[in-house]
C-alpha positions, 0 to 999 in steps of 0.5 A: 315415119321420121328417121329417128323413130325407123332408129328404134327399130333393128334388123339382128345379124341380117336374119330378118328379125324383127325386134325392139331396141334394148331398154331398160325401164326403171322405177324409184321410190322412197320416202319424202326428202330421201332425195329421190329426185336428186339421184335421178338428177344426178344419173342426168348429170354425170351421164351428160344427160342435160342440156347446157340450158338445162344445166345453167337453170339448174345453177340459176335456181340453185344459187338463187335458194342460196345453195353452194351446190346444184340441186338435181332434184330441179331436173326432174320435178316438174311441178309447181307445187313439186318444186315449191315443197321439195317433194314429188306428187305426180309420175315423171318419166325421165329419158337417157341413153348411155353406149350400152343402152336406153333408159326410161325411169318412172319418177314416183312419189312415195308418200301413202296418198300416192300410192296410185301413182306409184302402181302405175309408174312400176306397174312396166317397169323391169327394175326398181330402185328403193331410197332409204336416208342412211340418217332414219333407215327402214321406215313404215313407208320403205315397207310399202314400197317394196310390198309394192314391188312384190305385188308386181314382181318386178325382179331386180330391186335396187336398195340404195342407200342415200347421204351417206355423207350425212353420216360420215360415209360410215360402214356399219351405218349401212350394215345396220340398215342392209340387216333390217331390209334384209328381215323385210325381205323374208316376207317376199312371196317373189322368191326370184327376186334379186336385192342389192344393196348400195350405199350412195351420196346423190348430192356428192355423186358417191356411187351413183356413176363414178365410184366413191373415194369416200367408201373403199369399204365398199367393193360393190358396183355403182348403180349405173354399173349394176343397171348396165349389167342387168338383162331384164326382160320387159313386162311384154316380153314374159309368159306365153305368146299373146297377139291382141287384135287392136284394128283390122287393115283392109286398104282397099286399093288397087295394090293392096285389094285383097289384102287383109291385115290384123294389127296389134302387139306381140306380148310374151314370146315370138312369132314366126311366118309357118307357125300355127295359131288359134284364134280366141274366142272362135278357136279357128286355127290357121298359120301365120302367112305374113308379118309387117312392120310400116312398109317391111315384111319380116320372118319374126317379130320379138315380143313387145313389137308392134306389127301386122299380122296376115294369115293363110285363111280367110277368117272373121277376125276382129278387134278384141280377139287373141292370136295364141300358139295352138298349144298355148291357150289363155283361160277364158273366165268369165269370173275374174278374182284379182288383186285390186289397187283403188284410184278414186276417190269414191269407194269400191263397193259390191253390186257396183258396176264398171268397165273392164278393160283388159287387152283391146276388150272392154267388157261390162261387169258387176263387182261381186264382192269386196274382200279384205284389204291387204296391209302393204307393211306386210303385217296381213289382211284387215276387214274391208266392210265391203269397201276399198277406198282410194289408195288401198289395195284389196282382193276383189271378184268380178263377173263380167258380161262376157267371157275374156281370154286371161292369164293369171298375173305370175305367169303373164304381166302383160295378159293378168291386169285390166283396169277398172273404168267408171261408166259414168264419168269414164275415170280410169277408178282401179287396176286389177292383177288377176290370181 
């Protein structure tokens, strides 16, 4: 293990705890040309996130397209044809860090024939920032965007509303359209989630990381500043504890002859050496004895940690099974009725057959119905036919071959999705979020 990634990992206040380092991740959307990519870019920039190299390209490319400015979004297209068009087409993670803490935002492409995309790049992140151009204001697709956004309950929506300077850094142009998202908002089912509003300029910089001396009507926060200030917790970190089996250890050396290990990822709460588990689906109870990280033994691991986990009883514990706090059980269902997002091209259909993948487990099933298809614009459900084609989300049940150990997807993110795998061509075809 380099030096670098031991950084990741910290000892708190010398208590033995074992927890990851704070990291917000971020996901953006919005329409084509609301210039997503350049406020990106420009987060990159004023936090002196790029490279010189990378500054002097961008200044290259800029001059060359005849621009008397830098263009930003050149920091984070990455594509070819991304970079040709001017738009974005596939999920781009970009990475910086300021003195307070770690970003990774999830660059996604807002037209409707990514919607795909878009579900993935939100579908772990903790916050998201929606772009609306300050010129055209709430549209079809900044409904499907946040619709997204409440499909995944993700808390802190960021409403940002870009080229302000286009429209004279005019206060009632951004009231207008903080009085029509607010009208969008009504139509939440997440009522925990908190909206802010923020008028910007990512071209010019206004309240992007510096604050605008173009809109002293505005006493709000940048974004920086309101990203700084937020506590997220991690889509690992929410709902009960779950310790999905990933692998066995049993090094089998001299030093290490009797040892035996089960290695997998905290999600959803802490674990303690003493305390009590269940194992899923023998539902044998024993305590936890030991917790490893490389070659460091801690008394507690935070959720999203990676560790290996020991036990005080000899059990037949495999891959695929669950580590639960005796009082914490998951449901065990063998009917699975969930919220699906199609990513294939051919269509979902009743009586067809996939893999599902939930936690460490695949699992043979058979879809065994097609239910309406939800509308993202807020406007309700249409008549599927029996059918969900790429991009459109709809509720669908499921029978599986074999029971697994499930929370529904509002009390645990992490323990309430799977995705959906083509037999035949081991395509990953849909994620589902089970009700």
């Amino acid at each position: 293990m380099t030096n670098a990634r031991r950084q990741l990992w910290k000892n708190v206040n010398n208590k033995d705890i074992f927890r990851k380092m704070d990291v917000l991740k971020i996901a953006t959307a919005g329409s084509v040309d609301d210039g997503k990519s350049t406020l990106i870019g420009r987060l990159l920039y004023d936090t002196h996130s790029l490279t010189d190299d990378r500054i002097e390209a961008i200044r290259s490319s800029s001059e060359k397209k005849g621009y008397d400015y830098l263009d930003f979004s050149l920091a984070t297209d990455g594509l070819v044809a991304e970079r040709e068009q001017g738009i974005t087409i596939d999920v781009a993670h970009i990475y910086f860090s300021t003195a307070n803490k770690s970003y990774i935002i999830a660059d996604t492409p807002g037209h409707v024939e990514y919607t795909r995309n878009m579900v993935t790049g939100a579908s772990t992140s903790q916050v998201a920032i929606i772009l609306i151009d300050a010129r055209k204001g709430v549209i079809e697709q900044t409904y499907r965007h946040f619709f997204i956004n409440n499909l995944l309950r993700i808390k802190d929506v960021i409403v940002a509303v870009n080229k302000m300077d286009l429209v004279g850094y005019d206060q009632s142009v951004f009231e207008d359209i903080k009085r029509n998202f607010e009208k969008l908002n009504a139509n939440s089912t997440y009522i925990e989630q908190n909206v802010t509003y923020i008028p910007v300029s990512a071209l010019k910089g206004d309240n992007v990381v510096e604050k605008s001396t173009e809109m002293s009507w505005y006493g709000g926060e940048t974004i920086l500043e309101h990203l700084e200030g937020l506590q997220g917790k991690d889509v690992q970190e929410e709902g009960n504890f779950r310790f999905a089996v990933q692998t066995v250890i049993r090094p089998k050396t001299d030093e290490f002859h009797d040892f035996r290990g089960f290695s997998g990822k905290i999600k959803g709460g802490d674990l303690k050496v003493g305390e009590e588990v269940t194992i899923l689906p023998s539902m044998i109870t024993s305590k936890v004895k030991s917790i490893y990280f490389y070659d460091k033994s801690y008394e507690t691991a935070t959720a999203g940690s990676s560790v290996t986990v020991t036990l005080e009883d000899e059990i037949n514990v495999a891959r695929g099974d669950m580590l639960v706090k005796i009082n914490e059980l998951p449901k065990v269902e063998k009917d699975l009725t969930a919220m699906v997002c199609w990513m294939d091209n051919k269509q979902l259909t009743a009586g067809s057959r996939y893999i599902v993948q939930h936690n460490t487990n695949q699992v043979l099933s058979r879809i065994s119905e097609v239910g309406n298809v939800v509308a993202t614009d807020f406007s309700g459900e249409t008549e599927s036919k029996g059918t969900l084609g790429l991009n459109e989300i709809g509720k669908v049940k499921i029978r599986l071959s074999k029971p697994v150990f499930v929370d529904s997807y509002v009390e645990n993110k992490s323990n309430g999705a799977f995705i959906l795998i083509d037999e035949q061509t081991n395509t990953t075809a849909g994620v589902g979020f089970i009700k």
